[in-house]
N, C-alpha and C positions, 0 to 999 in steps of 0.2 A: 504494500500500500504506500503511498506516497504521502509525505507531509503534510498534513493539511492545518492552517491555523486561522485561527479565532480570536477577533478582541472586543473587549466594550468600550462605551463611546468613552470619550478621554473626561467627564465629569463622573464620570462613575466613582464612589467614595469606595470600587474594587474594581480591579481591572481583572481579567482574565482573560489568558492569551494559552492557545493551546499550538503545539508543536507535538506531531507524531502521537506516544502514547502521554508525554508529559503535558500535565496541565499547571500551569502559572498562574498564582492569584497574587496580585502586587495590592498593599494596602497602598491607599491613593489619596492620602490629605495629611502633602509634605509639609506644608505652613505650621499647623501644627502638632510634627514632627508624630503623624501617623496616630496619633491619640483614638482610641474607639469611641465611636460614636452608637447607641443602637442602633442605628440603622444599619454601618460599617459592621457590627457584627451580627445583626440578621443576615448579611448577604453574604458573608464570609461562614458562617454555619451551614445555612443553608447551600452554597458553595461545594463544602467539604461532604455534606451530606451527598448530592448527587454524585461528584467521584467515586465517591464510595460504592455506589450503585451499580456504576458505570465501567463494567469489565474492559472498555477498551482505553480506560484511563489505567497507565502502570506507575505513573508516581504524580506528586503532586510537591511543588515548590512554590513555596509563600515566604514572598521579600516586602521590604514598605520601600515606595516612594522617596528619594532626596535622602536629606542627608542621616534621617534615624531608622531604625526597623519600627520599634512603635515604643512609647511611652506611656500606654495606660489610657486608662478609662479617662474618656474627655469629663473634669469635675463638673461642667455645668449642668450632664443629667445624670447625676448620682441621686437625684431625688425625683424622678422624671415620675409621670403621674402613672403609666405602664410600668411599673415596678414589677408585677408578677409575671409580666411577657418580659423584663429585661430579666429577670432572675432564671429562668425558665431558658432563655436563649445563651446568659452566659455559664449555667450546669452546663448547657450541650456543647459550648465552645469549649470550655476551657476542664471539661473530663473527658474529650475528643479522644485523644490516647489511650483511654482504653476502651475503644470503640472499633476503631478504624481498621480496617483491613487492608486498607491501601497506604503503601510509604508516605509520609507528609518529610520533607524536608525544609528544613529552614536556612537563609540567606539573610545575616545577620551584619548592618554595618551601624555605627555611629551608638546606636542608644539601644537598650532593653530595660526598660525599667518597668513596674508596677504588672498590670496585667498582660504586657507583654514579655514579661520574664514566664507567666501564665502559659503563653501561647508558645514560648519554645522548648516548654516541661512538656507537651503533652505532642512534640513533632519526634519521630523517629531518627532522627540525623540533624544535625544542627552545625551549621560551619560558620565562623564567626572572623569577620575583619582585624589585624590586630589595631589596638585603639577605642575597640568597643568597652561600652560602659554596661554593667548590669546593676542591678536594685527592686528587693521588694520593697515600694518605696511608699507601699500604702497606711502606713502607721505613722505616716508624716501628716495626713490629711485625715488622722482618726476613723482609719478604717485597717480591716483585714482581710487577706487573701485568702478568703473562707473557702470559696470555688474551687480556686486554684491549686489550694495546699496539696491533699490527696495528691495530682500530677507532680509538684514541687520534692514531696517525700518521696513518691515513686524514684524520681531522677534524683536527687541528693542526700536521701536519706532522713528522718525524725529531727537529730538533735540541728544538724545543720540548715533545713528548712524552718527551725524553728528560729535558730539566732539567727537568720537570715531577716525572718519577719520579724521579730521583735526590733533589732536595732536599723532595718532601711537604709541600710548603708551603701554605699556605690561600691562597687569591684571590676576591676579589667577582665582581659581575657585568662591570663594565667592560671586567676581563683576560679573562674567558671570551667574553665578545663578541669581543674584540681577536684571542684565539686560532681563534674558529670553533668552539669548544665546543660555544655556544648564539647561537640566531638573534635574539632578539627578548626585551627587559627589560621588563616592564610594573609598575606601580604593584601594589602586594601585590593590593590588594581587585579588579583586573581581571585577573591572572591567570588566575581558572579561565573565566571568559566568553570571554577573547581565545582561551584554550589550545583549548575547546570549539566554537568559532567556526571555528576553524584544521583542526578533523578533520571540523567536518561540512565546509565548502570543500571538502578534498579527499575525503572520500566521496559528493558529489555533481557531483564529476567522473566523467568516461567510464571505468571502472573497468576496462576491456580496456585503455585507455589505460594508464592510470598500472602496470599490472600489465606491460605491454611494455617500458614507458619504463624503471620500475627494473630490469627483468630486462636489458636492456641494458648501463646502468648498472653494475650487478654482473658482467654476462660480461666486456663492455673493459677492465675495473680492471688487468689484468693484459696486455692486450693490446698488440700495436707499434700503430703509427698507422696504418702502411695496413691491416692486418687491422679494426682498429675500424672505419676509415673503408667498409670492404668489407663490413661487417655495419649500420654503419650505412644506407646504400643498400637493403639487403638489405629490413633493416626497415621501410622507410621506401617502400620500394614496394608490400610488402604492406599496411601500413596506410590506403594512398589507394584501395585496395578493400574497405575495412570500413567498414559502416555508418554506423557512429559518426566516421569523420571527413566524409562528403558528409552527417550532422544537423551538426556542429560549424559545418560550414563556410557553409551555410544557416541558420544559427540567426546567425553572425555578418549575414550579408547579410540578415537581416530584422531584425533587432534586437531578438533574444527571445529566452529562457533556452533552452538544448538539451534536447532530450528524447533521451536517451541510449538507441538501442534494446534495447544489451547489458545494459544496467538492465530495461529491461521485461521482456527475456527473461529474468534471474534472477527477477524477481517473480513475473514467470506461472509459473515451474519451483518456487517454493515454496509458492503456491497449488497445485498439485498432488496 
């Protein structure tokens, strides 16, 4: 199949630009410095929600506009009269991570502060500028990262997502590396090729694969170890009768790139 891409109009408070199997959702309100708006994150859930749906998406890369990735919840509607649709929308954004079946990668430059340190707890891969700033920074405006936490402990663990949000302090990239934050610093000006490099990798992996492997992932979280270990078997006998692992496994034994069948059959089913 042939590249095919998609964007929205340039006032979109999300843009989204699609390339092959990778889909790009850029937050889109640089001025200030990508701040969520509800609206910004109805569109962005909703967003992620239909990738997720959408077998012929294999990854999904989410950067912000200019010069920050995002800074959090814009304060003027922290008291917004839809309170139980923004609360409601920001559970679904911001527990997204253990949801998703589809890779979310994130492209990180300039700022991650408050509920965008949120948003890149709950991304599967995270590559970060060097010079970027992070911060749960919402104990400075008498509030806390009650949504977010859950994701936050997931990626850094109890005591350090807790001294993280009690004291809102700012950290470069070294400590976000150190915490499990983010995966991977790169020089400012390789950021978007490395970040871009990284989703099409995994959308030109076996996309039954990676769609089984996180849904896995996401059921055990909460599992004992023999049950995980009793589902992981489970899984893992069905998968040595799919397709896609007797190409994997032949593509190793001849020394050539995989031709993924579960790929062809979404192609031919979108030719259609």
């Amino acid at each position: 199949m042939p590249e095919t891409e998609s964007g929205s109009a340039p006032s979109s408070a999300l843009l989204q630009n699609r390339v092959g199997r990778v889909l790009t959702l850029t937050l889109n309100a640089p001025a200030s410095h990508n701040r969520l708006t509800l609206s910004m994150c109805r569109e962005l859930a909703e967003a992620l929600r239909e990738a997720d749906r959408d077998t012929s998406v294999g990854a999904v890369l989410l950067k912000g506009a200019g010069a920050a990735f995002c800074t959090g919840i814009d304060a003027s509607e922290l008291l917004v009269r839809d309170a139980e649709e923004a609360a409601s929308i920001h559970e679904e954004l911001f527990t997204g991570g253990g949801r998703l079946t589809t890779p979310l990668v994130c492209q990180v430059q300039g700022a991650a502060h408050g509920e965008g340190v949120g948003l890149l707890a709950n991304a599967h891969v995270v590559l970060a500028a060097q010079g970027t700033t992070f911060g749960l920074t919402e104990i400075r405006m008498g509030s806390w990262p009650f949504v977010a936490f859950r994701a936050l402990v997931a990626a850094t663990g109890e005591r350090r997502a807790t001294e993280l949000a009690l004291t809102g302090r700012i950290f470069g990239t070294n400590e976000a590396l150190q915490y499990n934050l983010i995966h991977a610093v790169t020089p400012p000006f390789e950021l978007e090729e490395r970040a871009e490099a990284t989703a099409r990798l995994l959308a030109d992996s076996s996309g039954e694969l990676i769609r089984r492997g996180l849904d896995f992932v996401n059921r055990t979280r909460a599992m004992q170890w023999d049950e995980a270990g009793a589902l992981a078997r489970q899984i893992r006998a069905e998968w040595f009768h799919h397709p896609d692992f007797a190409e994997g496994v032949a593509a190793v034994a001849e020394r050539r790139k995989p031709d993924w069948p579960s790929l062809r059959e979404n192609a031919q089913e979108r030719e259609r």
